[in-house]
N, C-alpha and C positions, 0 to 999 in steps of 0.2 A: 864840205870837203871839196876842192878844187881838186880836178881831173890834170893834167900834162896837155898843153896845146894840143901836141901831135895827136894827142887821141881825141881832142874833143876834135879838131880837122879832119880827122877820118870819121866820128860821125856823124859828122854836118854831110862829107860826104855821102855816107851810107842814106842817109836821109833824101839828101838830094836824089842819088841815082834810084833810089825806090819809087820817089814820085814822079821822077821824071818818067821811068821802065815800064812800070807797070800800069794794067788799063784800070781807070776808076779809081786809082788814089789820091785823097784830098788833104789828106795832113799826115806827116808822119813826127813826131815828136820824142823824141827821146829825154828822160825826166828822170832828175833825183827820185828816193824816196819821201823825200817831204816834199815832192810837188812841182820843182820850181826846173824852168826850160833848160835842159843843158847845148843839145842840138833840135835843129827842127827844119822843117822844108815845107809849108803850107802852100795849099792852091784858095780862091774863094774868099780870100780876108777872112781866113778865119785866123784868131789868134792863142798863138802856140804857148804861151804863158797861162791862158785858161784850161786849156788840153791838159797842159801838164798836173796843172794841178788836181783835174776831176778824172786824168789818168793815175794819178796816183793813190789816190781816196778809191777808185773803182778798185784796184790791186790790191788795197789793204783790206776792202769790204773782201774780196775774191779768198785773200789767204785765212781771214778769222773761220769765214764757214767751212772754208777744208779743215783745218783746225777742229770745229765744232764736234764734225762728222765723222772724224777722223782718217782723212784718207790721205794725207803726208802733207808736203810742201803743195801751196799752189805754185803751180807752171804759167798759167794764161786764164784769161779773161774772155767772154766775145760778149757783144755785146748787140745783139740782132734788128735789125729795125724794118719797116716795107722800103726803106730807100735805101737802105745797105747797112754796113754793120762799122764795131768800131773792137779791134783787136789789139789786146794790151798784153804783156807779154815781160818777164821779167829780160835783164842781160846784165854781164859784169864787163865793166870798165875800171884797169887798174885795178885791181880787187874788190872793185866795192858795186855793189848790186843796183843799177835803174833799170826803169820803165822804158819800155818802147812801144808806143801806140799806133797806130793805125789808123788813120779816118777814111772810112771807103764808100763810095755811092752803090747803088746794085749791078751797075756794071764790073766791079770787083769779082773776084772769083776767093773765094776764102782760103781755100786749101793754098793755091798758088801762094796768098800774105803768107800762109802760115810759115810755109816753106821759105820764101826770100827772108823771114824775121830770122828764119833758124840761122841763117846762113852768115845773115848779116852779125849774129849775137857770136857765131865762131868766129867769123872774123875779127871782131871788136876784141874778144876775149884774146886772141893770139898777137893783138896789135902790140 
């Protein structure tokens, strides 16, 4: 399903001004649910085609175990490392539900992602 220019430009935006803003962010990736890069803004060479798609297989491992466990929808993903973490996070564009991930070194502060993903996924949704 194709998105409307205007919104994939506002979250190429979104994207952008996150990695530009914030300290320690190395990829931000926003992603279908089957995988594939809708917007993205990487630092590192790292590439956003690959994110997307082990951002979106993380998200669907993330929602079967809520599922499992039963404790409702999943919301988000983290993903912890010694070097930093990688937070994945659902959003709706145009009504239809992607991924928006994260890639952050340990200079990242979590709480802060968490908070600018929230912010960004209202804005996206009202775009």
């Amino acid at each position: 399903m194709s998105i409307p220019d205007y919104i994939a430009n506002a979250a190429k935006d979104e994207c952008n001004n996150l990695l530009s803003e914030q300290n320690g962010i190395l990829a931000v990736v926003i992603a279908s649910i089957d995988g594939f890069d809708v917007a993205s803004s990487v630092s590192k060479m790292l590439d956003p085609s690959r994110i997307a798609a082990m951002a979106s297989s993380i998200a669907a491992i993330g929602s079967v175990v809520t599922q499992e466990v039963s404790l409702g929808s999943s919301k988000s993903v983290t993903v912890n490392t010694e070097d930093g973490f990688v937070y994945i996070t659902y959003l709706e564009l145009a009504g239809v539900n992607y991924v928006l991930n994260v890639v952050a070194d340990k200079t990242a502060i979590l709480a802060q992602v968490i908070y600018r993903c929230g912010e960004i996924g209202k804005r996206l949704k009202n775009n």
